[in-house]
C-alpha positions as CSV (number, residue, x, y, z in Angstrom):
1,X,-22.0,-42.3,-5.2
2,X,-22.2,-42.6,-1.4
3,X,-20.7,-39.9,1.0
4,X,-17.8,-42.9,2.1
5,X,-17.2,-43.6,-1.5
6,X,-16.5,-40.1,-2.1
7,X,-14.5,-39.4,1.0
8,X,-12.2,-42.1,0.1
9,X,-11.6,-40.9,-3.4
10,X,-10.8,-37.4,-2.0
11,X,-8.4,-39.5,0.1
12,X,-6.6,-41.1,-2.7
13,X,-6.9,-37.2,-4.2
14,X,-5.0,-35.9,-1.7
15,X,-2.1,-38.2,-1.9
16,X,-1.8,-38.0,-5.7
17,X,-1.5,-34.0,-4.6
18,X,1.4,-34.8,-1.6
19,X,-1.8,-33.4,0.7
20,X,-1.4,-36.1,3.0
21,X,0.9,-37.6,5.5
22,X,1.1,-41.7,6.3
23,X,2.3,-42.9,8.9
24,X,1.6,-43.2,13.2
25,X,5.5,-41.2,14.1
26,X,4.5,-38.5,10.8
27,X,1.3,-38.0,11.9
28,X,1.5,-37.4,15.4
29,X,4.7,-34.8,14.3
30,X,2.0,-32.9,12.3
31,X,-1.1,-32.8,14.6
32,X,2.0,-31.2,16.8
33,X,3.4,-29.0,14.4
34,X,-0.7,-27.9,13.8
35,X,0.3,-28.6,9.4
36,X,-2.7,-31.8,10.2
37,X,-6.3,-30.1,9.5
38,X,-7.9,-33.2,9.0
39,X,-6.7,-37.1,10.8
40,X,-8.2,-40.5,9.3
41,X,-7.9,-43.3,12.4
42,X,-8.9,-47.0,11.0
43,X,-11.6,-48.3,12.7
44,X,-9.9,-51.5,13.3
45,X,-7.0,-49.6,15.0
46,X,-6.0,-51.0,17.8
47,X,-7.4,-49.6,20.9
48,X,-4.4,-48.1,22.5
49,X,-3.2,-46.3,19.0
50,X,-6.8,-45.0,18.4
51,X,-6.9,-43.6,22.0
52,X,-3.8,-41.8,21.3
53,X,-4.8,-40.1,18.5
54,X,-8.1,-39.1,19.4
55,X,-6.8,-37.8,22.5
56,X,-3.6,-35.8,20.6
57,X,-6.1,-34.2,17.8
58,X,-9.0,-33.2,20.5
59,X,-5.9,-31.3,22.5
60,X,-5.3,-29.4,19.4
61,X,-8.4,-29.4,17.9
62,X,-8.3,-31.2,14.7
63,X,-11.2,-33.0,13.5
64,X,-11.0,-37.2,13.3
65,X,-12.8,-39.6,10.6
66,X,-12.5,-42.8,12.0
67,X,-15.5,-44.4,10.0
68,X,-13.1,-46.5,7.4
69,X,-11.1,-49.6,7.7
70,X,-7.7,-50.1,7.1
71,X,-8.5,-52.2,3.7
72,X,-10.5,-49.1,2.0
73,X,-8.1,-46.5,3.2
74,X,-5.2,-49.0,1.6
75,X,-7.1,-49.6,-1.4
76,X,-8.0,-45.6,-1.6
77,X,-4.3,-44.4,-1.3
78,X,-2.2,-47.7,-1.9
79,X,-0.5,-47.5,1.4
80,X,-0.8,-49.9,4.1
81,X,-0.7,-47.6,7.2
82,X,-3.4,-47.0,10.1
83,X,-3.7,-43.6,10.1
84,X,-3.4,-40.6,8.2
85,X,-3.2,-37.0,8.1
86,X,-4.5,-34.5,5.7
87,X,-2.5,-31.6,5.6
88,X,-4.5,-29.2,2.8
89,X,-7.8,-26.9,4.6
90,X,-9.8,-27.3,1.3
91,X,-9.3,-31.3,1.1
92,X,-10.1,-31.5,5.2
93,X,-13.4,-28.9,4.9
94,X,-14.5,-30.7,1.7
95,X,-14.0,-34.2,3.3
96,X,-15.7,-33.4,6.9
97,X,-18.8,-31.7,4.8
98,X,-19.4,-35.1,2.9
99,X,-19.2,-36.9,6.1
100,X,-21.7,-34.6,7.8
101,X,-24.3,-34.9,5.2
């Protein structure tokens, strides 16, 4: 299995555990409220929404994934959103160590 195969299965993990928020206006409330340890940006995000969030996590020092497309984050967690926000430490440190290998 390749590291993005199994960050994206970790993905769909964590919303099958209500680890993760969906959602632009939910995610940007929890890089804010500092509950987002981990933020997944599509890269086919438009530029001005993937600005924003990069900018918004840097400030508060959340790390970003944005090596997936909107189609295989949709297909890993069955929603059809842009970004998302994982809000569980173990889930975020497990997911950032497979993308680092």
């Amino acid at each position: 299995m390749t590291p993005n195969q199994a960050c994206l299965n970790l993905l769909g993990l964590s919303r099958r555990a209500s680890k993760q928020i969906a959602g632009e206006g939910l995610t940007l409330a929890a890089i804010r409220n500092q509950t987002a340890k981990l933020v997944f940006i599509a890269s086919d995000a438009g530029p001005t929404t993937a600005k924003k969030f990069h900018d918004k996590a840097q400030s508060y020092d959340v790390p970003v994934i944005d090596t997936f497309t909107k189609a295989e984050m949709n297909a890993a967690t069955g929603n059809k959103r842009t970004v998302y926000a994982i809000t569980d430490a173990g889930f975020a440190k497990k997911m950032v160590a497979i993308m680092n290998q």
